[in-house]
KOLVEX-96582 format. One record per residue (C-alpha): residue number from 1; chain; x, y, z. Coordinates in Angstrom, 3 decimals. Each point is the difference from the previous one (the first is absolute). Layout:
N
<pt n="NUM" chain="A" east="X" north="Y" up="Z"/>
...
END
This chain:
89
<pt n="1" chain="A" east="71.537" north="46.199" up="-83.531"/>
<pt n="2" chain="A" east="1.589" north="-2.336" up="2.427"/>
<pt n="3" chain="A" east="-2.603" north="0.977" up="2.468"/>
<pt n="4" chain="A" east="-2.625" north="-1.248" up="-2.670"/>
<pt n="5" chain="A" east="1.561" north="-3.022" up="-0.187"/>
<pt n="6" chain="A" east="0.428" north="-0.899" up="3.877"/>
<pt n="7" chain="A" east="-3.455" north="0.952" up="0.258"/>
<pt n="8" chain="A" east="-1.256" north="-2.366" up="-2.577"/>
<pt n="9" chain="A" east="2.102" north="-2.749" up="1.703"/>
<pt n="10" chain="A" east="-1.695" north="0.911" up="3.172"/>
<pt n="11" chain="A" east="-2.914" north="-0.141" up="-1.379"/>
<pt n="12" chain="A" east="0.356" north="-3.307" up="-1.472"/>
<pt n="13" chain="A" east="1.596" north="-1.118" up="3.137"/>
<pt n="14" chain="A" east="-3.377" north="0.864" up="1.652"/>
<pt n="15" chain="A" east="-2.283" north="-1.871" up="-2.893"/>
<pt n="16" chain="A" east="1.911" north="-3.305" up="0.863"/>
<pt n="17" chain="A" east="-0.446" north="0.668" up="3.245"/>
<pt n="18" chain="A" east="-3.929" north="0.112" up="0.054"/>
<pt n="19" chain="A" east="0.495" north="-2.438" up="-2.777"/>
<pt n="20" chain="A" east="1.192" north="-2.711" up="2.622"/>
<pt n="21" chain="A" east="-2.063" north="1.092" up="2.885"/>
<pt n="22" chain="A" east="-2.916" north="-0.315" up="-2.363"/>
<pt n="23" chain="A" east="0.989" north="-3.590" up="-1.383"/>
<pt n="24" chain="A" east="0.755" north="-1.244" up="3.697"/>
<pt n="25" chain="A" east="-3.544" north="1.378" up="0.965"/>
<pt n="26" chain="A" east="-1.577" north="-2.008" up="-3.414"/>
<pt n="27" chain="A" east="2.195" north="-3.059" up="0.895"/>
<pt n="28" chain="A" east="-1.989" north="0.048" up="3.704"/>
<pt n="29" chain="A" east="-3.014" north="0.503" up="-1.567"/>
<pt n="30" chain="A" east="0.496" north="-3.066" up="-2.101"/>
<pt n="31" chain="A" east="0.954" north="-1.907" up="2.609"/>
<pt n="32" chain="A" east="-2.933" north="0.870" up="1.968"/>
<pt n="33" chain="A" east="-2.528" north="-0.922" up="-2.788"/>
<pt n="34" chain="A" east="1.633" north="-3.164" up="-0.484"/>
<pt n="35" chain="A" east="-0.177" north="-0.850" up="3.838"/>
<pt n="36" chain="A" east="-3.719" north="1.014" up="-0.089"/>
<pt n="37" chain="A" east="-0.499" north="-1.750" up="-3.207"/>
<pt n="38" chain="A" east="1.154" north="-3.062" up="2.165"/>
<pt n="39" chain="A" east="-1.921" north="0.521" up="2.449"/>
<pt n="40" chain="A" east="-2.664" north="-0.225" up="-1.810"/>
<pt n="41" chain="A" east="0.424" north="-3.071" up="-1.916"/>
<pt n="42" chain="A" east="1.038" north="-1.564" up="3.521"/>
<pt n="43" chain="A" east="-4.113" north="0.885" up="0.943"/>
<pt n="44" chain="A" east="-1.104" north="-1.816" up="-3.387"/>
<pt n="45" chain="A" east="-0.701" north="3.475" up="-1.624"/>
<pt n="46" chain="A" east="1.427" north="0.849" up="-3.119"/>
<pt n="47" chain="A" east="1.649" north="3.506" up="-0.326"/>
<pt n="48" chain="A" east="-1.287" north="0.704" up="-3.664"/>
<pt n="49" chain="A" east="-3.909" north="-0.760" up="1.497"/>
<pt n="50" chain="A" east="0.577" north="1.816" up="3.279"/>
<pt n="51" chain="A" east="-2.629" north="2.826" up="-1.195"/>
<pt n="52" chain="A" east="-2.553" north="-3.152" up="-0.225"/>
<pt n="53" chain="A" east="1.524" north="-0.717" up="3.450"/>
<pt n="54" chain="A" east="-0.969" north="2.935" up="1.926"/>
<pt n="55" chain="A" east="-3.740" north="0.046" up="-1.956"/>
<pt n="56" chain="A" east="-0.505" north="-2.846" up="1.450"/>
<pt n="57" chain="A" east="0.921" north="0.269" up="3.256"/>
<pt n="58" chain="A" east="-1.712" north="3.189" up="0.384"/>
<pt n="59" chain="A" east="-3.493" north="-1.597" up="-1.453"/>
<pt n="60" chain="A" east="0.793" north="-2.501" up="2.812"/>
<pt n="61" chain="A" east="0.636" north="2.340" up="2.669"/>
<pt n="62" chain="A" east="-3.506" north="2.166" up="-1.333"/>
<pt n="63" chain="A" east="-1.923" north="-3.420" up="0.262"/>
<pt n="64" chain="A" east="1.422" north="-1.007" up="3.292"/>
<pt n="65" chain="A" east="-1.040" north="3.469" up="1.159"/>
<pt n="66" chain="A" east="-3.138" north="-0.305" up="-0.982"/>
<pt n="67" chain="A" east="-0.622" north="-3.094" up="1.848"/>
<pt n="68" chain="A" east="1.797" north="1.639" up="3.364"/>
<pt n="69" chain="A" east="-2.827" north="2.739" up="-0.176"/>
<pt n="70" chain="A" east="-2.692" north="-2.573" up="-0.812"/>
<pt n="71" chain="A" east="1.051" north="-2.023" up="3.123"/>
<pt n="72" chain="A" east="-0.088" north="3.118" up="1.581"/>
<pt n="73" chain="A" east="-3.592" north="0.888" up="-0.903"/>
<pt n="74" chain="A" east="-1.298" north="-3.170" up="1.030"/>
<pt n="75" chain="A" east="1.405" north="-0.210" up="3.409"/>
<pt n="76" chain="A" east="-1.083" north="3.858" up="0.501"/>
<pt n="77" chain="A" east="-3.450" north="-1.192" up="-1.077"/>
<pt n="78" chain="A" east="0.093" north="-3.044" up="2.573"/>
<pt n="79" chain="A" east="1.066" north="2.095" up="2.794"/>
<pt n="80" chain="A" east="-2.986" north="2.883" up="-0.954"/>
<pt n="81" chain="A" east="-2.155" north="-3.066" up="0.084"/>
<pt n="82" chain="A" east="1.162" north="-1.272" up="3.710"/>
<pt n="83" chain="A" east="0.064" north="3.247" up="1.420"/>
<pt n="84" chain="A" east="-3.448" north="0.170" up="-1.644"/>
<pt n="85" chain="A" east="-1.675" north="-3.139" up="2.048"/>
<pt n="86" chain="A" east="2.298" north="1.360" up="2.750"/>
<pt n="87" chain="A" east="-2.014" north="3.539" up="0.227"/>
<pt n="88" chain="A" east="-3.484" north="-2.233" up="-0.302"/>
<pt n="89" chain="A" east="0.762" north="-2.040" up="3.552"/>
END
């Protein structure tokens, strides 16, 4: 029976152990989020909109894609054109 019993302490000894290890990984994990959260607020976005955020910025990026292929386009089209009038001389 006294084997029961020092395994049960052992046992509980081990629980508190991943207990701790587990509350020192969920205190670093607060701290991270707050330091993020800070970050944030320090670039004028709010943490609770940050899924607005990153909607927006990837509309932005799509539009200023767009435009970089557009530009693209046209200067492929000017070039055709000049090596056009260049193959006529």
């Amino acid at each position: 029976m006294s084997d029961n019993v020092e395994d049960l302490l052992k046992k509980r000894a081990d629980l508190e152990r991943r207990k701790e290890r587990l509350n020192g990984k969920l205190d670093n994990a607060r701290e991270s989020l707050n330091e993020m959260n800070s970050q944030l607020e320090a670039m004028g976005i709010s943490p609770s909109q940050i899924d607005q955020e990153i909607e927006r910025l990837a509309l932005e990026r799509d539009a200023k894609i767009k435009e970089y292929n557009e530009a693209l386009q046209n200067a492929e089209e000017i070039l055709n054109r000049i090596e056009g009038r260049l193959n006529n001389l």
